[in-house]
C-alpha distance (Angstrom), angle and dihedral (degrees) to the residues before:
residue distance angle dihedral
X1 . . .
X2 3.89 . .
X3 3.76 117.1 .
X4 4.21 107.0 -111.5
X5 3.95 126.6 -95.0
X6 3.85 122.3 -145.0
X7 3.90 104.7 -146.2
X8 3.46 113.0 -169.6
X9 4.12 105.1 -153.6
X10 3.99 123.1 -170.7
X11 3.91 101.4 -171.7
X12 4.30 114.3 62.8
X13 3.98 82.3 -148.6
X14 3.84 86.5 65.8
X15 3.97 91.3 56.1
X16 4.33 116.1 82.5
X17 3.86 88.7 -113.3
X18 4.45 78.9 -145.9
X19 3.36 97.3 52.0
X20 4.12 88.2 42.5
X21 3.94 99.1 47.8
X22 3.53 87.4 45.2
X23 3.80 91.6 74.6
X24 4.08 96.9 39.0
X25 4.15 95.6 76.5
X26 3.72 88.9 -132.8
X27 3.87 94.5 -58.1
X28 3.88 99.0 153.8
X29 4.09 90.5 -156.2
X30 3.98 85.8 57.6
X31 3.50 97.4 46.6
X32 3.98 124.0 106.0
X33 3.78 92.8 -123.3
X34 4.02 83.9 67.3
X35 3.75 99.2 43.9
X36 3.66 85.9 51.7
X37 3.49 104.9 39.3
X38 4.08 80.2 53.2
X39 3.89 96.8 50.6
X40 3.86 98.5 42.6
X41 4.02 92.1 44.8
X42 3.58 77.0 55.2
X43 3.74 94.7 -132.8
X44 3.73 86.5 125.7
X45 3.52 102.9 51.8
X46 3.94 131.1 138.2
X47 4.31 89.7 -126.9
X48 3.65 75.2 62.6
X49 3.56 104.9 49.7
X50 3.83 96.7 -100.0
X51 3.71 124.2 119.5
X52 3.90 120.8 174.6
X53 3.82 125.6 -147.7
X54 3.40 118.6 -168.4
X55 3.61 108.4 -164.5
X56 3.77 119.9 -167.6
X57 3.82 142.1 157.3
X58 3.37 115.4 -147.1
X59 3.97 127.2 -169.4
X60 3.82 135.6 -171.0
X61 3.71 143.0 35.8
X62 3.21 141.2 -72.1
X63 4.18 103.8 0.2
X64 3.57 95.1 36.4
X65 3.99 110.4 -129.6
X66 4.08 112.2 -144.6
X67 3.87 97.4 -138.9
X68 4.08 94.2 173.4
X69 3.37 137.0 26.2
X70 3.54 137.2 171.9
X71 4.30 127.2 -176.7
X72 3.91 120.3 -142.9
X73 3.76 131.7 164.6
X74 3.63 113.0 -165.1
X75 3.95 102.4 -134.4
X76 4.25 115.6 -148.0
X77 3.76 81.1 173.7
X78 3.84 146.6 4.2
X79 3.83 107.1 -162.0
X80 3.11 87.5 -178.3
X81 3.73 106.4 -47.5
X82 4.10 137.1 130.3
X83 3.54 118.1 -100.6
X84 3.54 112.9 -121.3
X85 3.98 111.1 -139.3
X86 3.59 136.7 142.1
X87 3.63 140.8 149.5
């Protein structure tokens, strides 16, 4: 078996949403629709002070399987808002 890879991903659309909401156990504020719907409202934006990390560890060959994952936004400022952060 291959030895893992930690990706690091900024853009949700970059992420296999089936591979991502496979890890989430249904949580709907962990799933990819929400970290997309929140990056291409552009609520979660870096002009904003938002910066997603998409941290993953992948293992295998061939189709890639995402066995980890882990969602951060790096907040410059809250103004108010909810910090986004699962594991």
């Amino acid at each position: 078996m291959s030895q893992p890879t930690l990706k690091i991903i900024e853009n949700a659309s970059e992420l296999p949403a089936a591979d991502w909401d496979g890890l989430t156990d249904g949580d709907p504020t962990l799933s990819h629709a929400f970290f997309l719907a929140l990056q291409e409202s552009g609520c979660a934006m870096p002009k904003f002070g938002w910066q997603a990390q998409f941290i993953t560890l992948w293992q295998g060959t061939g189709n890639e399987r995402n066995k980890k994952k882990c969602c951060d936004f790096q907040v410059e400022n809250l103004f108010g808002s909810i910090l986004a952060r699962g594991q």
